[in-house]
C-alpha positions in Angstrom: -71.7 -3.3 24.9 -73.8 -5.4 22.8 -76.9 -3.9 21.3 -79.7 -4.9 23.9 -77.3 -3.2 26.7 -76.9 0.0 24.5 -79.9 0.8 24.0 -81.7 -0.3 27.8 -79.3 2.4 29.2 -79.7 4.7 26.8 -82.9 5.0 25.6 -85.0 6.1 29.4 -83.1 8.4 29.5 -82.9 10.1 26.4 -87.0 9.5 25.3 -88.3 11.7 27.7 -86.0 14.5 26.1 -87.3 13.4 22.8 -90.8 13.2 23.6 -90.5 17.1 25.2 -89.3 18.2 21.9 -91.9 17.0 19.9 -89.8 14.6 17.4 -91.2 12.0 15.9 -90.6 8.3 18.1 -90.6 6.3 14.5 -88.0 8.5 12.9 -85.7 8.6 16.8 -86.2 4.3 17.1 -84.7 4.4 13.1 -82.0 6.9 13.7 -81.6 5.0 17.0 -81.2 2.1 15.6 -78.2 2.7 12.8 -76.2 4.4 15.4 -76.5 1.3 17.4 -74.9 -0.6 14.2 -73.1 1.8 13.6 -70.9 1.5 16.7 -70.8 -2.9 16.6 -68.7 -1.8 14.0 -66.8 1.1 14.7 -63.3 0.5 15.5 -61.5 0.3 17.8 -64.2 -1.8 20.2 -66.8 -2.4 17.7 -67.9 -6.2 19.4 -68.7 -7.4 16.1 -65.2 -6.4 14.8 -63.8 -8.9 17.7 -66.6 -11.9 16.5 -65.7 -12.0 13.2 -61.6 -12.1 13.8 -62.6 -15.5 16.6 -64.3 -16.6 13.3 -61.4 -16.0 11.5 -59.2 -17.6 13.8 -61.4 -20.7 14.2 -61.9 -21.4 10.4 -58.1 -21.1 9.6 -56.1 -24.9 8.9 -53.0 -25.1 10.6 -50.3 -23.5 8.8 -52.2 -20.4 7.0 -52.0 -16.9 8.2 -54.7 -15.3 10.2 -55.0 -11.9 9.2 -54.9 -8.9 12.1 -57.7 -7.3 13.7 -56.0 -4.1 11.6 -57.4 -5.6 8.9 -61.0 -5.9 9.8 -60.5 -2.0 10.7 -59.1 -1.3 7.0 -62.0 -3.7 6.0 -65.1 -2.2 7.4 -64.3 1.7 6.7 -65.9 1.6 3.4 -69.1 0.8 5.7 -68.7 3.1 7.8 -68.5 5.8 5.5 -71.4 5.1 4.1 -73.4 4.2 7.7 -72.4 7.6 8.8 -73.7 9.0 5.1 -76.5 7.7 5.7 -77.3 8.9 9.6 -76.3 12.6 8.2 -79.2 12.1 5.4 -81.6 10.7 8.0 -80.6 14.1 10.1 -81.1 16.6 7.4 -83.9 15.2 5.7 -86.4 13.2 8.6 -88.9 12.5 5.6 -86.5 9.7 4.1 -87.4 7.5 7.7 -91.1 8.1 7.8 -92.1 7.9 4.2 -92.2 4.3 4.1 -94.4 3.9 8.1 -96.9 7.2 6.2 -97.5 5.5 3.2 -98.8 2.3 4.9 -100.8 4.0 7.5 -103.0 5.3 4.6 
């Protein structure tokens, strides 16, 4: 699913939950939002995993050797790593999310 779809089917349904226990909507739409990225590029049906291998394929002269869609895997684990690094710090401490949105409201 691409990320409009995701997060239409996902998010009336889980807000409500949210909302009931009392945790903050700025720090839920953030977390929200690297999961969503988080999955374009999670392997095995990350959609922007397939994009960039028709982009690959497309830009290649005749002749040269495409490279597989195991290498894009190989490729974006390094990312993940760090993407799902970074989602564990945003659980444990909420504070890293909302400092920036608290310091501009004042």
């Amino acid at each position: 699913m691409d990320e409009y779809s995701m997060l239409v089917t996902t998010i009336p349904v889980v807000l409500p939950i949210v909302k009931a226990l009392g945790i903050d909507l700025v720090w839920f739409g953030i977390l929200i939002t690297v999961l969503v990225e988080v999955a374009l590029i999670s392997p095995p049906h990350g959609l922007t995993l397939f994009v960039l291998q028709n982009v690959r394929t497309q830009s290649v002269g005749k002749g040269q050797r495409v490279g597989t869609v195991m290498d894009l895997y190989i490729g974006v684990m390094p990312f993940m790593v760090v993407m799902l690094v970074l989602v564990a710090l945003l659980v444990a401490f909420p504070a890293i999310a909302t400092w920036l949105p608290a310091t501009m409201r004042g």
